[in-house]
C-alpha positions in Angstrom: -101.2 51.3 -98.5 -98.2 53.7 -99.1 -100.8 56.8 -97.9 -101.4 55.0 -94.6 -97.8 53.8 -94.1 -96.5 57.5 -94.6 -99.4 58.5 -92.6 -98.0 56.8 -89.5 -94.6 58.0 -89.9 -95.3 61.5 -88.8 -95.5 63.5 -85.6 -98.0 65.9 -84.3 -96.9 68.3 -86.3 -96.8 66.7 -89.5 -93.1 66.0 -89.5 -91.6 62.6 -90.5 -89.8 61.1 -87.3 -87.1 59.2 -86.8 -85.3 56.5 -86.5 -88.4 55.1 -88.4 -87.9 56.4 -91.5 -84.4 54.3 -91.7 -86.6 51.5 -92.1 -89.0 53.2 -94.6 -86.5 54.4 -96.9 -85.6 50.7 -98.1 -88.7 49.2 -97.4 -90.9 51.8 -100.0 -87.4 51.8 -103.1 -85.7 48.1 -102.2 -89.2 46.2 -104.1 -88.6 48.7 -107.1 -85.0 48.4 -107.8 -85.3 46.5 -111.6 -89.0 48.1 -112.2 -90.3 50.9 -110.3 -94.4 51.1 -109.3 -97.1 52.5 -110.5 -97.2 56.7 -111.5 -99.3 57.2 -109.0 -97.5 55.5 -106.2 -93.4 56.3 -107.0 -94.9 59.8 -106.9 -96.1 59.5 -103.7 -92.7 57.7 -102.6 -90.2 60.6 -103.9 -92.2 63.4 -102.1 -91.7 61.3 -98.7 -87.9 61.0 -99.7 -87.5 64.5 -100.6 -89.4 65.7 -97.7 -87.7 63.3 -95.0 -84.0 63.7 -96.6 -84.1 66.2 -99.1 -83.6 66.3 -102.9 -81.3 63.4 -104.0 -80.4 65.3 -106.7 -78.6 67.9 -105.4 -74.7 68.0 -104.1 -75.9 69.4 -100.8 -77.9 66.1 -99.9 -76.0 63.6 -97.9 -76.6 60.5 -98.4 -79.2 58.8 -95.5 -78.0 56.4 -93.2 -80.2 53.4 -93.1 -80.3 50.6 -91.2 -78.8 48.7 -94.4 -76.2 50.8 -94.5 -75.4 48.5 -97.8 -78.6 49.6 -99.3 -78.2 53.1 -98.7 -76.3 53.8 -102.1 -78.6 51.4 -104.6 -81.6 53.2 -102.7 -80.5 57.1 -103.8 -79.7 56.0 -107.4 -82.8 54.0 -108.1 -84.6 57.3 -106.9 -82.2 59.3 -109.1 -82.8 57.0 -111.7 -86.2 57.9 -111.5 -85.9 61.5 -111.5 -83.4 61.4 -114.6 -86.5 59.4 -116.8 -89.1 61.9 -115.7 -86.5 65.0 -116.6 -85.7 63.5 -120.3 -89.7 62.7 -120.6 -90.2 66.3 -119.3 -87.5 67.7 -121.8 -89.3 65.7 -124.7 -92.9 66.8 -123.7 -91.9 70.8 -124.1 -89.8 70.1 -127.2 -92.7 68.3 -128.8 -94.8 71.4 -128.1 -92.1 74.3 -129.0 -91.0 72.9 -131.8 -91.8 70.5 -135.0 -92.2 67.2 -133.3 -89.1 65.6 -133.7 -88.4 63.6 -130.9 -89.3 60.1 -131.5 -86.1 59.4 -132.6 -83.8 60.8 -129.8 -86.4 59.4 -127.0 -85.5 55.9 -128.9 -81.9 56.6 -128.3 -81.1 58.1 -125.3 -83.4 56.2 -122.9 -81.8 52.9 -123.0 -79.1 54.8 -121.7 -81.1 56.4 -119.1 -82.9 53.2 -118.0 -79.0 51.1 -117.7 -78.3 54.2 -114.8 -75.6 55.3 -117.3 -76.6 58.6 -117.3 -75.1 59.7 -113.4 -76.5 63.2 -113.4 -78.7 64.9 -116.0 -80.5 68.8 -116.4 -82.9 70.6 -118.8 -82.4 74.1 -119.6 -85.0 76.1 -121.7 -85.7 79.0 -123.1 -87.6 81.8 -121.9 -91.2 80.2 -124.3 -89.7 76.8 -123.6 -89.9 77.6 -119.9 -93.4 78.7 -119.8 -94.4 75.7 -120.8 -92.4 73.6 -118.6 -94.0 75.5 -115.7 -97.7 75.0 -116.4 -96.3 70.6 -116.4 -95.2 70.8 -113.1 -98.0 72.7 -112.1 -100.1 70.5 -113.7 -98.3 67.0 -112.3 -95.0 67.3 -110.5 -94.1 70.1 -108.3 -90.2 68.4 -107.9 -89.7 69.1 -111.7 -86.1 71.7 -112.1 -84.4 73.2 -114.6 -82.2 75.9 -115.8 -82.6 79.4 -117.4 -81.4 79.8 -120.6 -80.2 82.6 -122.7 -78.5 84.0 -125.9 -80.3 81.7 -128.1 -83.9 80.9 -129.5 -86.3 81.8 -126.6 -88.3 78.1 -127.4 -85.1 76.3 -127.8 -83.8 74.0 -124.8 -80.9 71.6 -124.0 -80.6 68.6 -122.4 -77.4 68.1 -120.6 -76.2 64.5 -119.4 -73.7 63.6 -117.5 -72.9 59.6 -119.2 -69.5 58.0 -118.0 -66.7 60.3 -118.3 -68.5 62.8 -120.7 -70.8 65.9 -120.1 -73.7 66.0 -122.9 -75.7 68.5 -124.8 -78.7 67.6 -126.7 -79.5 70.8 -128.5 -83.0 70.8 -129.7 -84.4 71.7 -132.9 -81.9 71.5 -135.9 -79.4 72.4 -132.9 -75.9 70.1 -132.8 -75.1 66.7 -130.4 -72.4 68.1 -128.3 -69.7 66.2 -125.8 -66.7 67.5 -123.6 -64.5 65.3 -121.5 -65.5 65.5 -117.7 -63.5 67.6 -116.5 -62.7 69.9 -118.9 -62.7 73.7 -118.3 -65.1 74.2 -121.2 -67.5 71.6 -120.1 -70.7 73.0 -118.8 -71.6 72.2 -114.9 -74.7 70.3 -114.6 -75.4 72.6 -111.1 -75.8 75.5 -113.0 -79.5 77.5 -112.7 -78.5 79.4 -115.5 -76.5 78.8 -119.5 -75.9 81.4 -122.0 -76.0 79.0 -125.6 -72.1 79.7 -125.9 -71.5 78.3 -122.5 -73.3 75.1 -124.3 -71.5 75.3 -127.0 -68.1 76.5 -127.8 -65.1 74.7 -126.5 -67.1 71.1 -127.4 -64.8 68.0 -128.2 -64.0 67.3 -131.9 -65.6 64.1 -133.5 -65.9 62.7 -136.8 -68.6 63.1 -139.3 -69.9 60.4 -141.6 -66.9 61.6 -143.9 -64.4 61.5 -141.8 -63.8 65.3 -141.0 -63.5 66.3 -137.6 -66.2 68.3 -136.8 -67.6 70.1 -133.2 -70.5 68.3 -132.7 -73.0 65.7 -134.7 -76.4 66.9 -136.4 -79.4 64.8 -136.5 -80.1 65.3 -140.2 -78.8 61.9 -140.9 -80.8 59.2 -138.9 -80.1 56.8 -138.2 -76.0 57.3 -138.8 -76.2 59.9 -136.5 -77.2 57.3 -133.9 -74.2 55.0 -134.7 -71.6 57.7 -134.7 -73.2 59.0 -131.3 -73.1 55.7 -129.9 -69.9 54.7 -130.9 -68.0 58.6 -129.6 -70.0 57.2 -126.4 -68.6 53.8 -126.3 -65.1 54.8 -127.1 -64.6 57.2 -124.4 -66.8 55.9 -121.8 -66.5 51.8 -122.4 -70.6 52.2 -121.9 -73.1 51.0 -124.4 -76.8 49.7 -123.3 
């Protein structure tokens, strides 16, 4: 039904037209807001969106006007919200092959706070042998997959960078550290970079307290689940959020 609905939108020349597709936008998303559809089919829906109005992702996309111009926002971030599920699922399928599987955990954490839409803008960067395998998974099943290069460290390590209230994220992985900076800080890392060095994703990180009370750079997962609590409570006391 989708294939034939997107069929009809286009001209001669294979273009989407409008002012149809300011209909199609919230007709295809607004049914998925609380669950989205099938694989197969929200596939099919983001390629339409990214080829009709571009990557939502990126700070060069306006936002579309729709006939509901009420709808417009909730639209975008249910797409977005989307994306930033397949980018941590991405990030957890290369670190389960580069490294000693260790993920289980950290999938169990971070994705309620993916799935509440509390995580506003997210990015993977990998290593050089992190990378290759990244690429043969989005030649293999989505061609809209992106990431950033990354360098001075491990060539199969990687980093998972969130954007979560009023904090920027790094999820080192391997034996790496939990990392947070305030938003806006100068040391923080920008989540529109193509391109880290590991001290840009690390130094200048926000102090936080261990399980003994000593301030410390960052938290290490050696300690589950206490490492979970003190993550989610550093969360919860600078951002107010907690899924």
């Amino acid at each position: 039904m989708i294939e034939h609905v997107l069929g009809q939108m286009r001209d001669g020349d294979g273009r989407f037209t409008a002012p149809l597709t300011e209909y199609l936008y919230p007709a295809l998303v607004r049914p998925y807001f609380d669950r989205p559809p099938n694989e197969g089919a929200k596939q099919r829906v983001i390629e339409w969106i990214r080829s009709a109005y571009g990557d939502p992702r990126l700070p060069t996309t306006s936002r579309p006007m729709l006939a509901e111009a009420h709808l417009s926002d909730r639209c975008v971030n249910t797409v977005r919200r989307w994306l930033a599920i397949e980018t941590l699922h991405l990030f957890i399928e290369v670190i389960n092959k580069t490294a000693i599987p260790q993920w289980e955990h950290r999938r169990d954490f971070w994705l309620p706070y993916f799935e509440a839409n509390f995580v506003t803008d997210v990015h993977v960067v990998f290593g050089s042998k992190a990378r290759e395998f990244a690429d043969s998974i989005r030649q293999r099943t989505n061609q809209h997959m992106r990431w950033a290069d990354l360098s001075g460290a491990d060539t199969d390590q990687s980093v998972l960078l969130m954007h979560i209230g009023s904090l920027i994220v790094a999820e080192w992985s391997h034996d790496g550290t939990l990392r947070f900076w305030p938003q806006g800080d100068h040391a923080a890392p920008d989540l529109k970079q193509q391109k880290f060095s590991g001290a840009e994703l690390r130094d200048g990180s926000m102090m936080v307290r261990n399980e003994y009370g000593r301030a410390v750079d960052g938290i290490r997962h050696d300690s589950y689940p206490l490492w979970c609590e003190r993550a989610r409570r550093v969360i919860a006391e600078h951002t107010g959020l907690m899924p």
